[in-house]
N, C-alpha and C positions, 0 to 999 in steps of 0.2 A: 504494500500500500504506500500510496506516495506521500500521505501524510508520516508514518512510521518512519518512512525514508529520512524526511525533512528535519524531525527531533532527532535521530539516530543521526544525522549526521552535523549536528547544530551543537550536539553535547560531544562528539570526538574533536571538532572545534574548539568547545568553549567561547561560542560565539553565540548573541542572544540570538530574538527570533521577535519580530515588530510587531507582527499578528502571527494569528495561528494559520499553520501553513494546509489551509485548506476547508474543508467546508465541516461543521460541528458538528461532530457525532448525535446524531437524534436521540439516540437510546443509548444505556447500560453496555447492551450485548455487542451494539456496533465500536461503544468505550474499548472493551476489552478484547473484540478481535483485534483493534488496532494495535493494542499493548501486545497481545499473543505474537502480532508481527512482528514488531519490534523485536523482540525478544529470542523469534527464532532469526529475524536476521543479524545478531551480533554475536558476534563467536565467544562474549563471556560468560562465563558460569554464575547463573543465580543461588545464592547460598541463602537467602532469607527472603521474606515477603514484611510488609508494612500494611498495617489495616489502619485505615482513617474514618473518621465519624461523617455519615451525612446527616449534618443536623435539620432540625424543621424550619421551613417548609416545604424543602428540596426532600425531605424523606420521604414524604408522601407523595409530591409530585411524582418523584423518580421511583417510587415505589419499594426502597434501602435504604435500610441506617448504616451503610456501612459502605467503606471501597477497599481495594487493594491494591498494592502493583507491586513488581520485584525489588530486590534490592542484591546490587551485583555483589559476586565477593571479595572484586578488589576494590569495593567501598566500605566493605567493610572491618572496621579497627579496634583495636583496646583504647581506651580510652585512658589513656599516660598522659603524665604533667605537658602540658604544650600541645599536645594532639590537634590538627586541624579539621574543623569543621568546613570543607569544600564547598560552595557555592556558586552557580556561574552566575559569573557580576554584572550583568548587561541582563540578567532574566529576574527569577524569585528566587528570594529566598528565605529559609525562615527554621528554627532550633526550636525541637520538640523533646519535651523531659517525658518519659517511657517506661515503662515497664518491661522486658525482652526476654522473649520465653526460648527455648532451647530444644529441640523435638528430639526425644532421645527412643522415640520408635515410629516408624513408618504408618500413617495409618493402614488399615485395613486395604487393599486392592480391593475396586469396585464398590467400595461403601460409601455413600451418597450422602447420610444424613449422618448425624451425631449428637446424642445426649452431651451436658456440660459434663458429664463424672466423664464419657467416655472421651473426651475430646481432652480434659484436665489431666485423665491418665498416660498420652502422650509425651506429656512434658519430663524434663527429668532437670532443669535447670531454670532458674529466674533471675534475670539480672535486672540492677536497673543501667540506665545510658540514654543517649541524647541521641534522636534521629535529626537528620538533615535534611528537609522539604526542599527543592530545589530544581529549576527547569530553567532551561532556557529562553522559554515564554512567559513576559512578567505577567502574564496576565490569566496564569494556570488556575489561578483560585477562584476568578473572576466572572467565569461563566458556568459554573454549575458542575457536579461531578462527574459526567461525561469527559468532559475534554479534562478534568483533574487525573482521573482514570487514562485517558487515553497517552499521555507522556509518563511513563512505570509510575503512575500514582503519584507523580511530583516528590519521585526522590532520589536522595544524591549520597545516601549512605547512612552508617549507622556505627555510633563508637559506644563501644561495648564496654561498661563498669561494673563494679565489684559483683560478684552472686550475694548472693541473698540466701543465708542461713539456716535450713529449713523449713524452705518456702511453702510447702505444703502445709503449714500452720501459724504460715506468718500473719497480718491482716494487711494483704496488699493493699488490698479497694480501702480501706478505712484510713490509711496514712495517708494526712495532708502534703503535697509537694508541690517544691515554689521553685520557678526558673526565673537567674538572676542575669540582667544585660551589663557586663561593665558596672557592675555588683546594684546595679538597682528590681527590686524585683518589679519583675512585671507580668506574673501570673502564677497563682496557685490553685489548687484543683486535690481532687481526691477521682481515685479510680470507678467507685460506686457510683459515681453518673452514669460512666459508660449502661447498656441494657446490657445486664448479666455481667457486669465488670469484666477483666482482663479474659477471663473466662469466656466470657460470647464474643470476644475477638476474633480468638482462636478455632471456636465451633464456626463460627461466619467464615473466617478463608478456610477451614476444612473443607466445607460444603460447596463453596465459591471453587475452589481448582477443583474440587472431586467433579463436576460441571463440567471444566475445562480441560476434563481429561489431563491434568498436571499431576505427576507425583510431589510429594512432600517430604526428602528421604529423612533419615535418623541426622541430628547434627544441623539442620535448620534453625536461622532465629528469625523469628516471628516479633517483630514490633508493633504490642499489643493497641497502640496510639495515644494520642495529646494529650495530657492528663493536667497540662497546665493551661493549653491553647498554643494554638500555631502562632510564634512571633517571628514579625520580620528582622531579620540580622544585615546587617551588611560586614563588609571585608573588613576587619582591624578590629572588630570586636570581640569581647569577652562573655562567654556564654556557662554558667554553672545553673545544673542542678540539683536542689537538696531534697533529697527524701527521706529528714528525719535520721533514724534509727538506722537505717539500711547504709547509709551512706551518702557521699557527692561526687560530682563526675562534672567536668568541664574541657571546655574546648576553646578553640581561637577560630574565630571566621576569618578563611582566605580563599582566593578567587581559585578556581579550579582551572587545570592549565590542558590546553590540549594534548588529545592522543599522540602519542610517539609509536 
């Protein structure tokens, strides 16, 4: 698809994009063939997926509370003192404090649907970390979850911080967590918004790739989504977030360099 083409080759640039390069996805389904193309046209390996909220009154329009897109795995990092938060500087961008789930058994082959126990029993790791929203089109967020969908979900990677303790009885959903700009906060949130917390993330894109005929193997991270709201960054900023008891995890915003 010549849209596909267009991103795909706008982000091995790091060059923006003025308008979206072609005509808006009407629906969902035609969001994520695009993405499906994308995907099989670039020869990197996806090691994780990113779920983001579609809030009201796009939920009901659109019919989901929920999107996804890939996240490659050479975007994704530990999250060490100085770590950058890559952005292409001429598009969006914007640092998401997360919860990041770890898939340490393959679902089911052919299984469609999924209870939250059976979808919870999957996991075998919880981290927290900071995703990196990010597109070459400043205007990804702008029209609606289609065309957010249709560029890998408007993301640009994912730095991966401390695990989290025995997470199986920790209180994700209930712990307040606040993401700082160049130390001012500017959003805090608890997970127990999300419908069915971190938990109906991961049942939502089980169910989403099982659709899409996508495996999910063992060793995946899943970035459950925004738990403080999607803010915009730009290059030379300082991005921390604190989740309490669990820990903090920070980055440095810098402009994403083209493919070599």
């Amino acid at each position: 698809m010549a849209i596909a083409r267009q991103f795909l080759e706008a982000r091995q640039a790091a060059r923006g994009l003025a308008a979206y390069p072609g005509a808006l996805p009407a629906t969902l389904a035609q969001a994520y063939a695009i993405q499906d193309h994308a995907i099989a046209a670039q020869e990197k390996a996806v090691a994780g997926w990113k779920v983001g909220r579609i809030l009201p009154p796009d939920s009901a329009s659109w019919g989901a509370e929920r999107l996804a897109g890939p996240i490659l795995a050479d975007t994704i990092v530990e999250a060490t003192a100085g770590a950058p938060g890559l952005i292409f500087a001429d598009g969006f961008g914007a640092a998401e404090a997360e919860f990041l789930l770890r898939i340490g058994a393959p679902p089911e082959r052919d299984k469609m649907h999924f209870s939250l126990a059976e979808s919870w029993a999957l996991v075998d790791a919880v981290h927290i970390g900071i995703e990196i929203a990010s597109s070459p089109f400043p205007g990804i967020n702008s029209h609606g979850p289609a065309v957010t969908i249709s560029d890998f979900g408007n993301n640009n990677g994912l730095l991966i911080g401390p695990a989290i303790a025995d997470f199986a009885h920790a209180d994700l959903t209930g712990q307040t967590v606040s993401l700082s700009i160049d130390g001012a906060v500017v959003g805090t949130g608890q997970a127990a918004a999300f419908p069915d917390g971190i938990v109906g993330a991961l049942r939502f894109l089980l169910e989403n790739l099982a659709q899409r005929a996508i495996r999910l193997p063992a060793g995946t991270w899943v970035s459950s989504g925004a738990i403080t709201g999607v803010h915009p960054v730009r290059v030379g900023q300082h991005v921390t977030a604190d989740f309490g008891p669990f820990g903090r995890v920070g980055c440095v915003i810098e402009a994403q360099s083209p493919a070599r």
